[in-house]
C-alpha positions as CSV (number, residue, x, y, z in Angstrom):
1,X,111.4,133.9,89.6
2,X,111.4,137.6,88.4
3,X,114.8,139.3,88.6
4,X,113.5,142.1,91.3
5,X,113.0,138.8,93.4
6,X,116.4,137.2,93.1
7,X,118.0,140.6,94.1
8,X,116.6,140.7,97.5
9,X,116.8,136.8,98.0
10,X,120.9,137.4,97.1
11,X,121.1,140.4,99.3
12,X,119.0,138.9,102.3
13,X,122.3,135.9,102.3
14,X,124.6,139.0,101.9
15,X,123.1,140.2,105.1
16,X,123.1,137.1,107.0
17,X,126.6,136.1,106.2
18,X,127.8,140.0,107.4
19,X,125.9,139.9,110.7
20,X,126.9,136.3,111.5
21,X,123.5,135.5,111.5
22,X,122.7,131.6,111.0
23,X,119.9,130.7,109.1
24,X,117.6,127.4,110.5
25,X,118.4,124.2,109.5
26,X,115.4,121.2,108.7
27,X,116.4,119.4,112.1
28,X,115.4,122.7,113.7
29,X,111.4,122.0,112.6
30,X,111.4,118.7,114.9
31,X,109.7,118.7,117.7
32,X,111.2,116.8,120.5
33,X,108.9,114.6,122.2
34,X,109.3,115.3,126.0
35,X,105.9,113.4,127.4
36,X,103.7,109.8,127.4
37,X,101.8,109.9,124.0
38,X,98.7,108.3,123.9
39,X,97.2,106.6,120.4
40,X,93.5,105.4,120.2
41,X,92.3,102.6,117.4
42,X,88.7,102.6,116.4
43,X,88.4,99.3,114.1
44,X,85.4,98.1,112.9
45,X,84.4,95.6,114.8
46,X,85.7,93.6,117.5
47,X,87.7,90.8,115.6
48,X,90.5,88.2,115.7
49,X,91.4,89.9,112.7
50,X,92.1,93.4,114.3
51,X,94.4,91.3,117.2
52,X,97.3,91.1,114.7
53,X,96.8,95.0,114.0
54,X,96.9,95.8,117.5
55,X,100.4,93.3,117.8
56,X,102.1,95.2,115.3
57,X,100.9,98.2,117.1
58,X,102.2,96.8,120.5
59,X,105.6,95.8,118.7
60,X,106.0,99.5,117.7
61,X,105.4,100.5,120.9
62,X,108.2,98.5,122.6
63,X,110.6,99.3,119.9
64,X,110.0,103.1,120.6
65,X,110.4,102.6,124.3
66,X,113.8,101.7,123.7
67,X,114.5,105.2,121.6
68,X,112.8,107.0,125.2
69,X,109.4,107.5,123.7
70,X,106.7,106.1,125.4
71,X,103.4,105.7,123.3
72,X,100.5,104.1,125.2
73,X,98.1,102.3,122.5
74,X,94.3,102.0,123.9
75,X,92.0,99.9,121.6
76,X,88.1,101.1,121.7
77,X,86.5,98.5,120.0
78,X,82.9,98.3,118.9
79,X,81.2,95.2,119.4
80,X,79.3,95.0,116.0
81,X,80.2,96.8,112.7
82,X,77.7,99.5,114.0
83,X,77.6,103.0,112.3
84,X,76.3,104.9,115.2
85,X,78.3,102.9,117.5
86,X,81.6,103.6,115.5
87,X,80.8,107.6,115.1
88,X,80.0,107.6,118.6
89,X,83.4,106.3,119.9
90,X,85.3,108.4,117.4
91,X,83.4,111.6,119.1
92,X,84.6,110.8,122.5
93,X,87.8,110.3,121.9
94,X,87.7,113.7,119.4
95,X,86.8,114.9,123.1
96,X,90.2,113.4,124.7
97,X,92.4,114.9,122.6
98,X,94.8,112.0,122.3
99,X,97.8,112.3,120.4
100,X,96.9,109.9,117.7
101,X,93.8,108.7,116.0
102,X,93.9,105.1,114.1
103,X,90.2,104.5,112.5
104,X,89.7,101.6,110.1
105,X,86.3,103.5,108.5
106,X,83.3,102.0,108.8
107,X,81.1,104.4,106.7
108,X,83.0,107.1,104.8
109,X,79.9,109.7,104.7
110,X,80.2,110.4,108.2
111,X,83.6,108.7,109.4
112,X,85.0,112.0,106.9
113,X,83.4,114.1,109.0
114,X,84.2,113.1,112.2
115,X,87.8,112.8,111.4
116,X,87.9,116.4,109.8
117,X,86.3,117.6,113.4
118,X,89.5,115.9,114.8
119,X,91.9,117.0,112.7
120,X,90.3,120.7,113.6
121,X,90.6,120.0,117.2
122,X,94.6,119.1,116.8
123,X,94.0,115.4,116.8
124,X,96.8,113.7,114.7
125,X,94.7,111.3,112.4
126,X,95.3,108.4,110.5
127,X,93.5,105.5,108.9
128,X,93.9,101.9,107.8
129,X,92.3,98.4,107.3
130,X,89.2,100.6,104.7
131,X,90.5,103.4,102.9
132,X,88.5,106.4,104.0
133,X,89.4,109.8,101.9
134,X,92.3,111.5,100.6
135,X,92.4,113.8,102.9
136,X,93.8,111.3,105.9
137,X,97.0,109.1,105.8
138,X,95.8,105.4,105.1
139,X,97.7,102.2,105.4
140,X,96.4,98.9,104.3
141,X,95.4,98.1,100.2
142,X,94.1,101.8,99.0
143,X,91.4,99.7,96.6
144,X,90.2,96.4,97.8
145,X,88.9,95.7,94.4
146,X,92.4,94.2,93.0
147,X,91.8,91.3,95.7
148,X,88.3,90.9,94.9
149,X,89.0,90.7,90.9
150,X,92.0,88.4,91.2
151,X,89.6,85.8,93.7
152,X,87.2,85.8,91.0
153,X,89.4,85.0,88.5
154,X,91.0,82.3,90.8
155,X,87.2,80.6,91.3
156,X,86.5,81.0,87.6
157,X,89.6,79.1,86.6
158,X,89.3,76.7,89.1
159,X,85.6,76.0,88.3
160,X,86.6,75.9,84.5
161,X,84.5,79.4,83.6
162,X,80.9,77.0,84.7
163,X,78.6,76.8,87.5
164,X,76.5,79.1,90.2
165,X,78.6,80.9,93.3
166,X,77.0,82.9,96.1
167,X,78.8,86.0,98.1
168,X,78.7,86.7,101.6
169,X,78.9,90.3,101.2
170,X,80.1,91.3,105.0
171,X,79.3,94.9,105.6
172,X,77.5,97.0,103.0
173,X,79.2,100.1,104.0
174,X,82.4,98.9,104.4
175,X,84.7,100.1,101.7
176,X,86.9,97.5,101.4
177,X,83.8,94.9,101.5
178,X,82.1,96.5,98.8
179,X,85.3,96.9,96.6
180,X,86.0,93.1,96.7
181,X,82.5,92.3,95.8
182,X,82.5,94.8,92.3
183,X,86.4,93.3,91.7
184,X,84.8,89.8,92.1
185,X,82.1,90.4,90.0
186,X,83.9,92.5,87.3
187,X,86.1,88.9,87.3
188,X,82.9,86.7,86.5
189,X,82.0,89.1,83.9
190,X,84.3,87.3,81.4
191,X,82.7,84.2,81.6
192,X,79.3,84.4,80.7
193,X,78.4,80.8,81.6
194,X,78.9,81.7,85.9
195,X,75.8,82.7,88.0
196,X,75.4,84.9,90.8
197,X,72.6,82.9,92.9
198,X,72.9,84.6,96.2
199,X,74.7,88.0,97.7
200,X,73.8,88.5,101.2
201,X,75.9,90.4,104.3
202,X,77.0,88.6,107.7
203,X,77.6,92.0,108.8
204,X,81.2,90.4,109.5
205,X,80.0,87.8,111.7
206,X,81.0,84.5,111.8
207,X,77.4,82.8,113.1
208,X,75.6,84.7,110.1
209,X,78.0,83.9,107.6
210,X,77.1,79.9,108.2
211,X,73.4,80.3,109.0
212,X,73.7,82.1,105.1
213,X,75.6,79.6,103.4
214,X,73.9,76.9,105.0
215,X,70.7,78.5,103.2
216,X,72.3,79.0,100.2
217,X,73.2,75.5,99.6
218,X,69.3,74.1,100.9
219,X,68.3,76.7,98.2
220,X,71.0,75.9,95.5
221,X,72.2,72.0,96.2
222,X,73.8,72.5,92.9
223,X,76.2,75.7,93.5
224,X,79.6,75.0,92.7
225,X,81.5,78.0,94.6
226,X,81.2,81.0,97.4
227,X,82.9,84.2,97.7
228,X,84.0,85.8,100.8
229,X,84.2,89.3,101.2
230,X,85.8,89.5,104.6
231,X,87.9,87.8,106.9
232,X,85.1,85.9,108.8
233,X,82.8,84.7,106.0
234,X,85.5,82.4,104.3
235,X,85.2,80.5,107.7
236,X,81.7,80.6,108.4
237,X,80.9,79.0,104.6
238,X,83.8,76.5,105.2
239,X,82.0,75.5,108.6
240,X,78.5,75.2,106.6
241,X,80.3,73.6,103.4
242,X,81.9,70.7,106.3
243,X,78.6,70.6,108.1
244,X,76.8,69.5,104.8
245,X,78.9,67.0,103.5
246,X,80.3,69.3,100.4
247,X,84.1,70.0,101.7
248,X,86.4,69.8,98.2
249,X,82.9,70.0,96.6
250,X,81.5,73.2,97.1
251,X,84.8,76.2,96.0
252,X,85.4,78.7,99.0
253,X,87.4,81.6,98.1
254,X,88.1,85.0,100.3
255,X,89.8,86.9,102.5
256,X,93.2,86.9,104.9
257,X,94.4,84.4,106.9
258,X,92.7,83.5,110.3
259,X,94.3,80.3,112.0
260,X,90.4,78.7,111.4
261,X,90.8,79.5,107.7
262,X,94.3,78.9,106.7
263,X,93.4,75.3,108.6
264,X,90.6,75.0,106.2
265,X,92.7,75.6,103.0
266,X,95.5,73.2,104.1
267,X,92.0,70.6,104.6
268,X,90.7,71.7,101.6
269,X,87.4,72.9,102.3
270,X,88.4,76.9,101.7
271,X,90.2,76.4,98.2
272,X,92.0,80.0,98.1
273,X,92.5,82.6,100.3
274,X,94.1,86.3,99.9
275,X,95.6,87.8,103.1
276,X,96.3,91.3,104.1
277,X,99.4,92.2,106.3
278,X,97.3,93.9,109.0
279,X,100.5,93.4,111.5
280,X,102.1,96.2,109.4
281,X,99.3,98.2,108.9
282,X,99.1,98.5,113.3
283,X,102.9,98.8,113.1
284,X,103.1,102.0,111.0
285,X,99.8,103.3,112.0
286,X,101.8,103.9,115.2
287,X,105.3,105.0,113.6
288,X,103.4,107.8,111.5
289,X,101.0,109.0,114.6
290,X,104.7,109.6,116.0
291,X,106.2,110.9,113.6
292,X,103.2,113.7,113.3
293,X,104.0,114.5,116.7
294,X,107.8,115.1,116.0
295,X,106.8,116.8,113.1
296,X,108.5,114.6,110.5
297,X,107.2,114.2,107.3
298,X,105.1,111.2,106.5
299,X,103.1,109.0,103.6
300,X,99.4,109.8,102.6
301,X,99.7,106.2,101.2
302,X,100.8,103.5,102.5
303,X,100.4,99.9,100.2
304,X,100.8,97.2,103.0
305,X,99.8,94.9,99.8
306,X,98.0,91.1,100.1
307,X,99.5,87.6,99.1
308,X,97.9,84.4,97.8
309,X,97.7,81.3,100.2
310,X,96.6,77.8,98.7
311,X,97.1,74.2,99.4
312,X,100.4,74.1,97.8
313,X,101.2,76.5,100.6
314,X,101.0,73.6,103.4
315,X,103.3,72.0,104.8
């Protein structure tokens, strides 16, 4: 700081402390919250999955009502993991003005867009579940690519580095689906003597996932392990693998921790599994859209991080 600047700074306190002037303290920048706020999530997709996100939220929500703030939390769900569909809700609700935005992004290309329009209008934004940009407060696993790559190294230990697997790819613009897929195959990359025999997407549903492992295995009676990418494909490939004959037979790996699925690990037919804490992602989504409101400072990032759960798990 030059010398000329110091100066004035020093004789601006001089002045302050001779009028009795009192400068503004950091609890004077909150803002009070003195009405009903009102927080929209836009998931993906309508999805047991997205049920614990919204209890967390809910919990929030009670726990603030007890402080005196009252946050009403609306869910707008898309049936299908539908671009347009997505986009379209995000733009009405742009149109509302609610206090709060939660979007898990479906398509960052235009999902960025939107949410800059909404930040423009005055729409407190955040994200979660996908990571979208850098530009909007996320919370969930910033790169789903650490999940994918430690599920391929799981399947490729398990399977003793040998033998053809398949991935249900889920939704091919999802980031976090398309992350877990280049982790899982940067996994298998080490061990030559694994094939890739099949990569298709369920679009994240269940009834596609086991009409495409149940083709997989007519087309490959041989294939020795499946990836999941999401949270429903891990239990549509364990209802095919069961169907068949092939449970403890065929290797399931994938994604979070369903009821259906964590069943199917403690059965063995789903042989690992790694889970996401999506309670705490709904949970903070809704602390953070508050604390934008009072003004408080808040994370860009937010790791809600993912855990293991195998057999040895079971009770």
């Amino acid at each position: 700081m030059k010398l000329t600047t110091l100066l004035a700074a020093a004789g601006l306190a001089s002045l302050v402390a001779a009028t009795g002037a009192s400068a503004a303290g950091q609890q004077d920048l909150i803002k009070p919250i003195d009405k009903e706020l009102t927080f929209v999530f836009i998931p993906k997709v309508i999805h047991p999955w997205y049920d614990v996100v919204a209890e967390g939220s809910k919990f929030a929500a009670e726990e603030l009502k007890k402080s005196g703030i009252t946050v009403n939390v609306i869910w707008d769900q898309p049936p299908q993991a539908d671009v347009a569909d997505q986009n379209q809700r995000i733009e009405a609700n742009i149109g509302r003005k609610p206090d709060g935005l939660a979007v898990a992004c479906l398509d960052r290309a235009t999902n960025v867009q939107l949410l800059g329009e909404a930040k423009t209008a005055g729409v407190n934004v955040v994200t979660f579940n996908s990571f979208c940009d850098e530009g909007f407060p996320f919370i969930g696993p910033k790169s789903s690519y650490q999940d994918g790559f430690d599920l391929g190294e799981f399947l490729a230990k398990h399977l003793g580095g040998k033998g053809k697997v398949g991935i249900l790819a889920g939704s091919l613009t999802a980031s976090d689906h398309v992350e877990r897929i280049q982790g899982f195959k940067k996994a298998l990359e080490a061990h030559p003597d694994m094939q890739i025999v099949f990569e298709q997407p369920d679009n994240d549903i269940l009834e596609e996932a086991v009409t495409l492992t149940e083709n997989a295995l007519q087309a490959n009676p041989d294939i020795a392990g499946i990836f999941g990418s999401n949270a429903s494909n891990p239990i549509g490939a364990a209802r095919a693998v069961k169907n068949a004959g092939l449970a403890g037979k065929v290797a399931i790996v994938g994604m979070d921790d369903l009821p259906e699925a964590v069943d199917a690990v403690c059965d063995g037919t789903i042989t690992a599994l790694k889970a996401q804490r999506q309670w705490d992602m709904g949970y903070w989504a809704v602390k953070y859209l508050v604390a934008m409101n009072e003004n408080h400072t808040y994370p860009m990032f937010h790791d809600t991080g993912s855990f293991f759960i195998t057999k040895d798990q079971c009770n």
